[in-house]
C-alpha positions in Angstrom: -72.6 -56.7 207.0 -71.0 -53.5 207.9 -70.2 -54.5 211.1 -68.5 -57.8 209.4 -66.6 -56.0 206.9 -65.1 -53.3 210.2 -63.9 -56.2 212.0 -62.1 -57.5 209.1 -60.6 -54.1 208.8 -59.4 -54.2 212.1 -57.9 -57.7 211.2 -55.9 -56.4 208.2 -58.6 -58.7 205.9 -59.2 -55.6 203.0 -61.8 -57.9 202.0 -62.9 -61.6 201.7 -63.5 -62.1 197.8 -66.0 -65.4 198.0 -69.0 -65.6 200.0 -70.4 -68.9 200.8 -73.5 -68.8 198.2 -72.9 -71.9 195.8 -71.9 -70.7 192.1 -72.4 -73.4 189.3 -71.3 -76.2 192.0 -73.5 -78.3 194.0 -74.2 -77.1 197.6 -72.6 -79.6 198.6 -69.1 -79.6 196.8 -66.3 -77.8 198.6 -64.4 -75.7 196.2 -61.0 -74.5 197.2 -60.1 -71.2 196.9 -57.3 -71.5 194.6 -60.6 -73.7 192.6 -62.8 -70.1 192.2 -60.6 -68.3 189.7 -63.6 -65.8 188.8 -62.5 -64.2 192.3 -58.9 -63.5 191.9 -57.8 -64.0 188.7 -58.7 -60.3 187.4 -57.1 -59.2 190.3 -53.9 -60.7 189.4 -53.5 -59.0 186.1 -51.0 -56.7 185.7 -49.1 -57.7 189.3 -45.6 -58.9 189.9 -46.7 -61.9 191.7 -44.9 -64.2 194.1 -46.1 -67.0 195.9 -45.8 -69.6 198.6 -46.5 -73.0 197.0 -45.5 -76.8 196.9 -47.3 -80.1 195.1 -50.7 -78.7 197.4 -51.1 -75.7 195.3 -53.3 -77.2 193.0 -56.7 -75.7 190.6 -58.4 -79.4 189.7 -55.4 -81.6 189.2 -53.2 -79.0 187.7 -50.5 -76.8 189.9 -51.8 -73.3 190.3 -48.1 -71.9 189.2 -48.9 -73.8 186.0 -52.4 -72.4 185.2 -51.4 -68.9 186.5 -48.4 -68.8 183.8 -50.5 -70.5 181.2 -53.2 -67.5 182.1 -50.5 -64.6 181.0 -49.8 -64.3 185.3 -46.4 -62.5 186.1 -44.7 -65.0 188.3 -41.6 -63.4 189.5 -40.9 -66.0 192.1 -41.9 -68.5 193.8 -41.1 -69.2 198.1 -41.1 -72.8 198.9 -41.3 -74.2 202.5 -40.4 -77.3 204.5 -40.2 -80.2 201.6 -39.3 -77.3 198.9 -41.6 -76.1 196.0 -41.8 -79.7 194.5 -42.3 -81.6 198.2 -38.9 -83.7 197.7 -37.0 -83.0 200.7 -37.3 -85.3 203.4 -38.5 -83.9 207.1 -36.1 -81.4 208.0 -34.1 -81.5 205.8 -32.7 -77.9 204.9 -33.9 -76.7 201.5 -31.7 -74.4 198.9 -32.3 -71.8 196.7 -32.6 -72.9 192.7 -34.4 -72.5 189.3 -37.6 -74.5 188.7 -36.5 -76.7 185.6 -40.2 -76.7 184.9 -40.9 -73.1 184.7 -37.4 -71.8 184.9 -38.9 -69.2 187.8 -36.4 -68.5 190.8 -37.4 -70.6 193.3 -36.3 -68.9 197.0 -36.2 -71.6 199.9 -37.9 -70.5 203.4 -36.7 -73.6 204.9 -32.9 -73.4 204.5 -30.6 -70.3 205.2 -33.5 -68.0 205.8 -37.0 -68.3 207.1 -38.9 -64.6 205.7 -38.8 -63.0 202.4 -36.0 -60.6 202.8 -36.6 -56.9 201.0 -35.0 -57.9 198.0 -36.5 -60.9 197.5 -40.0 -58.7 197.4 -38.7 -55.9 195.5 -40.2 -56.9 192.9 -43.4 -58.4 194.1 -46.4 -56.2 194.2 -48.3 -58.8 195.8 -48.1 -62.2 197.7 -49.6 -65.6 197.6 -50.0 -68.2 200.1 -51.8 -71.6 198.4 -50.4 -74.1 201.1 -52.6 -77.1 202.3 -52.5 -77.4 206.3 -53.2 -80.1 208.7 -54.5 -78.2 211.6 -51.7 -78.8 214.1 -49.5 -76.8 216.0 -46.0 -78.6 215.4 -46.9 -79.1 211.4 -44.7 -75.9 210.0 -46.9 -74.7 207.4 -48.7 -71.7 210.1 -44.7 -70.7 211.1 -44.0 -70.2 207.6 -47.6 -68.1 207.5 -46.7 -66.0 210.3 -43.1 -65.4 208.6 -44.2 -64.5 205.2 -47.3 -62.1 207.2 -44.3 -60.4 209.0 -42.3 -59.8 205.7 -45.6 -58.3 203.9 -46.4 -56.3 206.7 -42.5 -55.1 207.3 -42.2 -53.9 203.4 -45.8 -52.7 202.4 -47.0 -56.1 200.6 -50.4 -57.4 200.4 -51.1 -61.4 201.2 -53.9 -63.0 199.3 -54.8 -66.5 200.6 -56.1 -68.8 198.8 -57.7 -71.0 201.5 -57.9 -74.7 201.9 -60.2 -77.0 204.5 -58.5 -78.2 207.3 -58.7 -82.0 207.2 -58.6 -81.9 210.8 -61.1 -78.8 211.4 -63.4 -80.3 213.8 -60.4 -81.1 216.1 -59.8 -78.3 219.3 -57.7 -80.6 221.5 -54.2 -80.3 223.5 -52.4 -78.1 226.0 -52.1 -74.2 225.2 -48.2 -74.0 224.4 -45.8 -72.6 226.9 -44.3 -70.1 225.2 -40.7 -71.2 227.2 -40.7 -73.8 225.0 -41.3 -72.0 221.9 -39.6 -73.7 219.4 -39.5 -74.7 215.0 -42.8 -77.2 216.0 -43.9 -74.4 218.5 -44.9 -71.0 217.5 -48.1 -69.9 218.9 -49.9 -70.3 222.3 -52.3 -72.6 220.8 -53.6 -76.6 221.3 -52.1 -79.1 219.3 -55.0 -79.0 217.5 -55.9 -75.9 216.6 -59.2 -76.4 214.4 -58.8 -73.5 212.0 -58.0 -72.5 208.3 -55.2 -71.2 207.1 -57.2 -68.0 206.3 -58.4 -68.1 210.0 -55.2 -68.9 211.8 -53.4 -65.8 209.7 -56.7 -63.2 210.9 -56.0 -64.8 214.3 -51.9 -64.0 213.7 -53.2 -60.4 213.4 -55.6 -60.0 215.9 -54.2 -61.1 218.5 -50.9 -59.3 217.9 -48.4 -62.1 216.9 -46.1 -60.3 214.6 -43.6 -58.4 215.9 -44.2 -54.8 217.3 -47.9 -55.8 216.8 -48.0 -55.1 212.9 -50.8 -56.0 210.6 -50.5 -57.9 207.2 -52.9 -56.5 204.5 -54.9 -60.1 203.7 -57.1 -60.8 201.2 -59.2 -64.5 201.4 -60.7 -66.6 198.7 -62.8 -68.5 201.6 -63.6 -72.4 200.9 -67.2 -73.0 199.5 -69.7 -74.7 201.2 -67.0 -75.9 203.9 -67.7 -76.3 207.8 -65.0 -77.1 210.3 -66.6 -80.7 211.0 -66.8 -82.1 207.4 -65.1 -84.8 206.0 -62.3 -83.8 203.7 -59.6 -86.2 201.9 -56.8 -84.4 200.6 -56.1 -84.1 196.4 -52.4 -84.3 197.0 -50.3 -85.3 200.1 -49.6 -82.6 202.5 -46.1 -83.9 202.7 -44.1 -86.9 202.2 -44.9 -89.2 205.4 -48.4 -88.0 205.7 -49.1 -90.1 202.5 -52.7 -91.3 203.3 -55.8 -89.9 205.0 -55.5 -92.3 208.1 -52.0 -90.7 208.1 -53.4 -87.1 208.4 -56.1 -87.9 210.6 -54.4 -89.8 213.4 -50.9 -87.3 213.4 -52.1 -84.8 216.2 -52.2 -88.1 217.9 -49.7 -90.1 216.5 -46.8 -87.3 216.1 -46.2 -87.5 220.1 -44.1 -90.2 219.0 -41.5 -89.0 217.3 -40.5 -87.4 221.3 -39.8 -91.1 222.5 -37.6 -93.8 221.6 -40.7 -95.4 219.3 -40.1 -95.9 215.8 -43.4 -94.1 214.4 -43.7 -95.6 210.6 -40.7 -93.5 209.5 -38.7 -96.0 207.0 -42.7 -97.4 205.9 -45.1 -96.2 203.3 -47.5 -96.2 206.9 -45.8 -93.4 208.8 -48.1 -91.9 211.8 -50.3 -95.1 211.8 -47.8 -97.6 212.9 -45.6 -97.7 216.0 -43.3 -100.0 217.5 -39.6 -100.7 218.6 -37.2 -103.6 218.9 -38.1 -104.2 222.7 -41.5 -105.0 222.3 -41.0 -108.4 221.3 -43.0 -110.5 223.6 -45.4 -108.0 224.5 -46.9 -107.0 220.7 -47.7 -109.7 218.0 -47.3 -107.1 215.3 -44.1 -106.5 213.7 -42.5 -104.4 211.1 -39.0 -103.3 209.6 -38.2 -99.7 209.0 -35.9 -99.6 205.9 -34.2 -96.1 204.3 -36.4 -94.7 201.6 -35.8 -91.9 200.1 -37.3 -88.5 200.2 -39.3 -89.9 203.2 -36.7 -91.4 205.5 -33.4 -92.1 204.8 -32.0 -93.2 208.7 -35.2 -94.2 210.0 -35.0 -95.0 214.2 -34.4 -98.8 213.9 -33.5 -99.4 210.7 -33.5 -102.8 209.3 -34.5 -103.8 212.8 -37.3 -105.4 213.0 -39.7 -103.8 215.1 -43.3 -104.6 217.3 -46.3 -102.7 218.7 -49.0 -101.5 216.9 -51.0 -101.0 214.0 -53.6 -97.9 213.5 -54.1 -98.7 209.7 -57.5 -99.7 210.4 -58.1 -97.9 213.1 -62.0 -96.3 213.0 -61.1 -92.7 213.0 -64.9 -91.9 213.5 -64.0 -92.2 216.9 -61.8 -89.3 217.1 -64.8 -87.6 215.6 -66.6 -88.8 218.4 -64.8 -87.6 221.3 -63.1 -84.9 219.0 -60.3 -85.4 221.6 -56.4 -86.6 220.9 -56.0 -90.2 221.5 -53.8 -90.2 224.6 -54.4 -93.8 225.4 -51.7 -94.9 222.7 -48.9 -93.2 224.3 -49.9 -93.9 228.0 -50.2 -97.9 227.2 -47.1 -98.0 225.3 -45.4 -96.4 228.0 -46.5 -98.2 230.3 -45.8 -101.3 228.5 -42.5 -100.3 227.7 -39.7 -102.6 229.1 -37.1 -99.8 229.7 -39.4 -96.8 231.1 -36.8 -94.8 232.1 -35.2 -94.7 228.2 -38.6 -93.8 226.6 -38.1 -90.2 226.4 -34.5 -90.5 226.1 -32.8 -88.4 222.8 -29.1 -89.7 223.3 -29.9 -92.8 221.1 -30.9 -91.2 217.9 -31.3 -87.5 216.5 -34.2 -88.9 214.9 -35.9 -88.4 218.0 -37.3 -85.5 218.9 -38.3 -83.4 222.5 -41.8 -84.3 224.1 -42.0 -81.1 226.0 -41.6 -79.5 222.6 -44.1 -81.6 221.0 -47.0 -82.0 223.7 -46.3 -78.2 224.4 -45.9 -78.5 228.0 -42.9 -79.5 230.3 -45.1 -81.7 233.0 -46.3 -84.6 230.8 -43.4 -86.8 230.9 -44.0 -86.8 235.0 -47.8 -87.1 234.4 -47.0 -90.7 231.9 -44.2 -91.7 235.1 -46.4 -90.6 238.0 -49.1 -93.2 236.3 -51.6 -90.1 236.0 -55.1 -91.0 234.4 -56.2 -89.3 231.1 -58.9 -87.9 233.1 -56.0 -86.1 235.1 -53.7 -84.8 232.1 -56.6 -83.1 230.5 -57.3 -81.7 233.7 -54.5 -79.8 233.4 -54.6 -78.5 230.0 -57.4 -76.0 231.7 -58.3 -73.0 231.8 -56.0 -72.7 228.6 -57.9 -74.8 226.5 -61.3 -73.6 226.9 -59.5 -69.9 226.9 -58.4 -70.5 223.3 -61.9 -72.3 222.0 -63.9 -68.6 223.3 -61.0 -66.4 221.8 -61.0 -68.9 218.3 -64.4 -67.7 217.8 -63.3 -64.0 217.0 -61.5 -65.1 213.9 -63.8 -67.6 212.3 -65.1 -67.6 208.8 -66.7 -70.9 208.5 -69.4 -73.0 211.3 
């Protein structure tokens, strides 16, 4: 134990509050962190508070800004990220600055003219929040927004308590290690596409392996999950964000998200986005079909709107079979490519600003030659190593959970 509690030290953890002995729940529940309010609420009292939330910050079915307010909890502010506070904002979409009409609380955007708490905006926070449900992938931008709000603690003194959440995705490793040369908003850290950790665990990670600038630490405190292991089974309360609106959704994106670096509609402009994929020039070649339309607060200028669209249709896809491989599905992407009429368009961005950069996504620049040079998935793994199983040993330092 004391050789646990030095390590987390040396991580900037001050201490983890929950162990992993069940309380009054079954063994088998997993309770959230934000759910065990006997190990932070105390701690609370008395603290300018600010916090990192959106509709994912939730005790039971109730918003944790809500319950914290209705508990006598100072909430100076509140820090929203990609989506805003109240997960409204359509993918990219910048994000201002407002009042909560709820709460009347300042609400301070991360995801429009600035990305970090500034020093005024934590002037008057004596402590920090993040209560942010994550997917487990690299290019989802909930783990940049950690990172950034970790720098701001650690630049002006502030102390980080995380409330941590499962990662739906947990018993997913998979992908090629980033190249840092093509760092970019979907492309922090040298890590897989699927990274398989926490929150709680990515942030120790931030700070052991010296990610913030000039090496600093963030002060963390963790409320760990209860009775959670990376391999469970865990559908989400509340949708992460707008288009990843179902659990096949969130299951199949470290797969399906590829897509969006090609000239593939990907479900934007559906209530299916991430499970179904198809384009105009399929016809002939895929008997499903679909037609993206604008909605709004999902995807207002979907890629081929009111076009109607064909390829295919993951909806019912057996997802236990990502379990068993616990790979990425590259088969998709390699058949559609290779069954796409105009090859040498299907990366092309010049169409549509909709679509985004496959080196950026897939993390490495040599994949689009791999898919033209007809290379075998066999092959493309093969040269996601050493990296891969370099990240897998060094996960392990920063692990709270099986």
């Amino acid at each position: 134990m004391k050789f646990l509690l030095s390590v987390l030290l040396m991580l900037g953890s001050s201490a983890l509050f929950a162990s992993n002995e069940p309380t009054s729940k079954t063994p088998k529940t997993i309770v959230t962190g934000a759910d065990q309010t006997d190990q932070y609420f105390e701690y609370l009292k008395g603290k300018r508070i600010g916090i990192l939330a959106n509709p994912t910050t939730i005790i039971g079915k109730k918003h944790l800004v809500d319950s914290l307010l209705s508990r006598g909890i100072n909430i100076v502010k509140v820090f929203g990220p990609e989506h805003g506070f109240r997960g409204n904002a359509s993918n990219g979409t910048k994000v201002s600055d407002e009042k909560d009409a709820a709460t009347g609380i300042q609400i301070i955007s991360l995801y429009g003219k600035k990305r970090k708490p500034s020093k005024e905006d934590l002037a008057d926070v004596d402590l920090m929040i993040y209560d942010i449900q994550d997917v487990g992938c690299r290019f989802y931008t909930y783990i940049n927004v950690l990172r950034d709000v970790m720098e701001s603690c650690a630049e002006f003194d502030k102390e980080l308590l995380i409330l941590d959440r499962p990662n739906p995705n947990g018993y997913l490793v998979d992908g090629p290690i980033l190249d840092m040369k093509l760092k970019s908003g979907i492309g922090q850290f040298p890590v897989p596409i699927a990274h398989g950790m926490t929150i709680a665990e990515f942030a120790q990670m931030i700070n052991g392996e010296g990610w913030l600038p000039e090496k600093k630490i963030c002060k963390l405190k963790i409320v760990k999950v209860l009775n959670y292991k990376h391999d469970m089974e865990y559908v989400l309360p509340v949708n992460p964000s707008p288009n990843l609106n179902t659990p096949q959704s969130i299951l199949l994106y470290p797969s399906t998200c590829l897509f969006e670096g090609t000239r593939l509609n990907h479900g934007r402009g559906t209530y299916f986005a991430f499970t179904i994929l198809g384009s105009p020039l399929y016809k002939g070649v895929y008997d499903f079909s679909y037609t993206p339309t604008s909605i709004k607060g999902m995807s207002e200028s979907p890629l081929y709107m009111d076009e109607l669209c064909y390829g295919i249709d993951l909806r019912k896809y057996d997802t236990k079979e990502l379990r068993k491989t616990c790979q990425i599905n590259l088969k998709w992407i390699i058949d559609l490519y290779n069954n796409y009429p105009d090859k040498d368009t299907f990366f092309d961005r010049s169409m549509s600003k909709q679509i985004g950069n496959i080196d950026y996504l897939i993390g490495v620049a040599d994949f689009k030659n791999q898919l033209k040079e007809g290379k075998s998935e066999k092959e493309i793994r093969a040269s996601w190593e050493p990296g891969l199983s370099d990240y897998k040993k060094m996960r392990k330092k920063y692990l709270l959970y099986k």
